[in-house]
ZAMARGU-4260 file (C-alpha; in steps of 0.2 Angstrom, whole numbers, plus 5000, padded with zeros to 4 digits):
<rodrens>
0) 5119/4702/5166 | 5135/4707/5174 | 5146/4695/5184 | 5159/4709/5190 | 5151/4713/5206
5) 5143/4702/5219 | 5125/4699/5216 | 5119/4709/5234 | 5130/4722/5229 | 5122/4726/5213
10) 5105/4723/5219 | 5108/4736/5233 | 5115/4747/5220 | 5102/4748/5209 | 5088/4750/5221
15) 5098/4762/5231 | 5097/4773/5215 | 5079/4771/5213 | 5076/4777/5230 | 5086/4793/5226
20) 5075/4795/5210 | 5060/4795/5219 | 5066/4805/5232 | 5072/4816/5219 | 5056/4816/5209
25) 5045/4821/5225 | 5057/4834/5230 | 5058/4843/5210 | 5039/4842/5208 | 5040/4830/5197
30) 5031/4813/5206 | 5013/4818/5193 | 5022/4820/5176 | 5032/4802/5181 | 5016/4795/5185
35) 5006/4800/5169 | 5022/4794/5159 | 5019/4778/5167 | 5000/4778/5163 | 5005/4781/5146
40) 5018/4768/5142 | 5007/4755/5153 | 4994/4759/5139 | 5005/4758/5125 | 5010/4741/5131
45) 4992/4735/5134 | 4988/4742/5115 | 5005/4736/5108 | 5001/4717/5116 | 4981/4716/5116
50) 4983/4700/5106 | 4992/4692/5119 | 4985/4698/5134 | 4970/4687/5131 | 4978/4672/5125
55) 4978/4657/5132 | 4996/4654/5134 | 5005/4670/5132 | 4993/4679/5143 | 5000/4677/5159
60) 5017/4680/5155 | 5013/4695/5146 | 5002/4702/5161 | 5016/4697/5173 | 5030/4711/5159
65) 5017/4724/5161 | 5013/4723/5178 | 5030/4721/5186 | 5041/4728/5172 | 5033/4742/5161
70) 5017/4741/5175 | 5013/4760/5183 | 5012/4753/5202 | 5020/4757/5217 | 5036/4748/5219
75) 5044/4753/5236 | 5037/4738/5247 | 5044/4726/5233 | 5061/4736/5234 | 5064/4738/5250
80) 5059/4720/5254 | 5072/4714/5240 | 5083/4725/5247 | 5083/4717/5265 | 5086/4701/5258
85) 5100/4705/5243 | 5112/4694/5252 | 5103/4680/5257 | 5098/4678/5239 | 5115/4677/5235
90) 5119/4664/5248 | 5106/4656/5245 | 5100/4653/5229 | 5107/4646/5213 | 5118/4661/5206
95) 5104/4661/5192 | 5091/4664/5202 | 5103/4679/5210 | 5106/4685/5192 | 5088/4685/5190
100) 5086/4698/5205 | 5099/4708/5200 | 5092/4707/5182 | 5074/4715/5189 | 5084/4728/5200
105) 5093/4735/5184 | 5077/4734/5173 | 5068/4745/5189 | 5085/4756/5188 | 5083/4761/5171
110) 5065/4761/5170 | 5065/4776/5184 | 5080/4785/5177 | 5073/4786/5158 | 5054/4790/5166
115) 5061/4803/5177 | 5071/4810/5162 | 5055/4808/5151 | 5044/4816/5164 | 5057/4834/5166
120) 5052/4837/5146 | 5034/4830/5148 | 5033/4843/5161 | 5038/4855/5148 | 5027/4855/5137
125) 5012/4862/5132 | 4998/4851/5142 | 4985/4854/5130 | 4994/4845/5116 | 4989/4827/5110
130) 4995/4816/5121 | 5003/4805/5108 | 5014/4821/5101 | 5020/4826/5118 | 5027/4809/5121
135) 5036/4806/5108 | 5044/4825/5109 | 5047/4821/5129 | 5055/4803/5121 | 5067/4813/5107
140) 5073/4827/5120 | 5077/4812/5132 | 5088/4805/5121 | 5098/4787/5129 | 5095/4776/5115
145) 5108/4765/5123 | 5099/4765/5139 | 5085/4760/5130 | 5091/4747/5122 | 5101/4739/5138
150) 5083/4741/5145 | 5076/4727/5130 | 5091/4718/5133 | 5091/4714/5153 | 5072/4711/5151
155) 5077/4698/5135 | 5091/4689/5149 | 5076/4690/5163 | 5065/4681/5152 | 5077/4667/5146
160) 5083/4663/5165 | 5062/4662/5170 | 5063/4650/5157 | 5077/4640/5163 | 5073/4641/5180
165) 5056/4635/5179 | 5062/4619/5172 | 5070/4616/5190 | 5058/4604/5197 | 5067/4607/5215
170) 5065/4625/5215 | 5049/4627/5211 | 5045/4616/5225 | 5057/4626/5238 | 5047/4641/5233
175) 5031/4636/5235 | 5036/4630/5254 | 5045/4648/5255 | 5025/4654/5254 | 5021/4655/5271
180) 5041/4659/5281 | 5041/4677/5268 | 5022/4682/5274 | 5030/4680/5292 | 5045/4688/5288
185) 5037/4701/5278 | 5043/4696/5262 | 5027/4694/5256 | 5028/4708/5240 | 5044/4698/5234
190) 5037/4682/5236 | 5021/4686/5227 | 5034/4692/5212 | 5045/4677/5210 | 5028/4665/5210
195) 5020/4675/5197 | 5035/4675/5186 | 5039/4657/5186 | 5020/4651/5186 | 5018/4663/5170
200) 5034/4654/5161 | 5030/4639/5167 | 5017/4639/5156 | 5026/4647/5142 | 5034/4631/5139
205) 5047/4635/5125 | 5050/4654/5129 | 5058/4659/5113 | 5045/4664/5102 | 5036/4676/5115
210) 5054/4683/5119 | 5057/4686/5101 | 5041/4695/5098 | 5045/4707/5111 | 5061/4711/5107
215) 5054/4713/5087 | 5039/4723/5092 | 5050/4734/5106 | 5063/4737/5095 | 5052/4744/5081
220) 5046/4755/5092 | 5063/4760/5100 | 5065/4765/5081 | 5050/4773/5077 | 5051/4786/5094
225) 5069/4790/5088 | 5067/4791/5068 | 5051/4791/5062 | 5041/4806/5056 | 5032/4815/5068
230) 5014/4815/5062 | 5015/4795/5055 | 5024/4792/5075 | 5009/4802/5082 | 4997/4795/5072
235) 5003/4775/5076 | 5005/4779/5092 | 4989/4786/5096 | 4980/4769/5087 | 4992/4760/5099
240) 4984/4769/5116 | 4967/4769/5107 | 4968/4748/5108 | 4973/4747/5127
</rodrens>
């Protein structure tokens, strides 16, 4: 969402901090608590959405936030290829279609530094506590409701520029004839991305009401970690993991 750097640049930027994050995580014995963090929020996600998951038109795009936003997967082969490529995006493409990448890198960036953070307190606590309570006391010691709140906001700019972009007759159509040069190229992870996100809001059609019930239903719960009491918080958000 910034324009104060070139787009490679902070493409590059952002995943190079997510490689040290990993590396980081592996080497502090933290690589498990991240994962089960992850496990969790994919949960909470797949509870907090179950409506939409199976609907006919908000299905797909809510499958494509999960899995390649919020999603618990391994990323490196998706970075690293994105990495390789930062620049000829930026030559390239559109400058919104640049925006866009640098839009995921940052999501990526905050997601692993706020997992990370959550995961050195998750570790911390008692591992025979209800999962629900040890969560939100891992969420609360980690703090960064700003980050957290840039976090909803980049994912809100991603989704409006899917929007836009899959009204772009032309480059849909460069895309799909990208299919086969990015398998050769090994490219294939990055490719796979961009078509699922521009065939899931292609169907979308107007995006706005699906972007606005995210941002509603993400920022009550920004709210709820932070302020609400701790037994009603546990107790909503074990109903929430109980629906995934």
């Amino acid at each position: 969402m910034s324009h104060t750097h070139p787009a490679a640049e902070q493409i590059r930027a952002h995943l190079a901090r997510v490689t040290h994050l990993r590396e980081q995580a592996h080497t502090a014995g933290l690589a498990q608590a991240v994962h089960e963090v992850k496990q969790l929020q994919a949960r909470r996600f797949r509870g907090t959405y179950a409506d939409w998951l199976s609907h006919p038109i908000y299905g797909a795009a809510t499958r494509f936030f999960l899995e390649e936003l919020y999603g618990e997967h391994d990323f490196t082969q998706r970075d690293e290829q994105f990495g390789r490529i930062a620049g000829a995006i930026e030559r390239l493409f559109p400058e919104a279609v640049a925006q866009l990448a640098v839009d995921m890198a940052e999501t990526h960036a905050l997601t692993e530094t706020l997992d990370q953070q959550l995961a050195h307190h998750w570790l911390a606590l008692d591992p025979g506590m209800p999962a629900a309570e040890r969560y939100i006391l891992s969420w609360r010691r980690t703090g960064e409701r700003p980050q957290r709140e840039r976090q909803l906001a980049v994912v809100q700019h991603m989704g409006r520029e899917l929007q836009r972009l899959t009204r772009m007759k032309s480059l849909l159509i460069a895309l799909k004839l990208m299919r086969r040069p990015a398998q050769a190229a090994g490219l294939s992870a990055l490719q796979q991305f961009l078509e699922d996100g521009f065939e899931a809001f292609g169907v979308l059609g107007d995006a706005t009401p699906f972007l606005a019930t995210i941002a509603q239903r993400e920022s009550l719960w920004i709210e709820r970690l932070f302020e609400e009491d701790l037994a009603v918080c546990q107790r909503g958000l074990s109903s929430e993991l109980a629906r995934a």
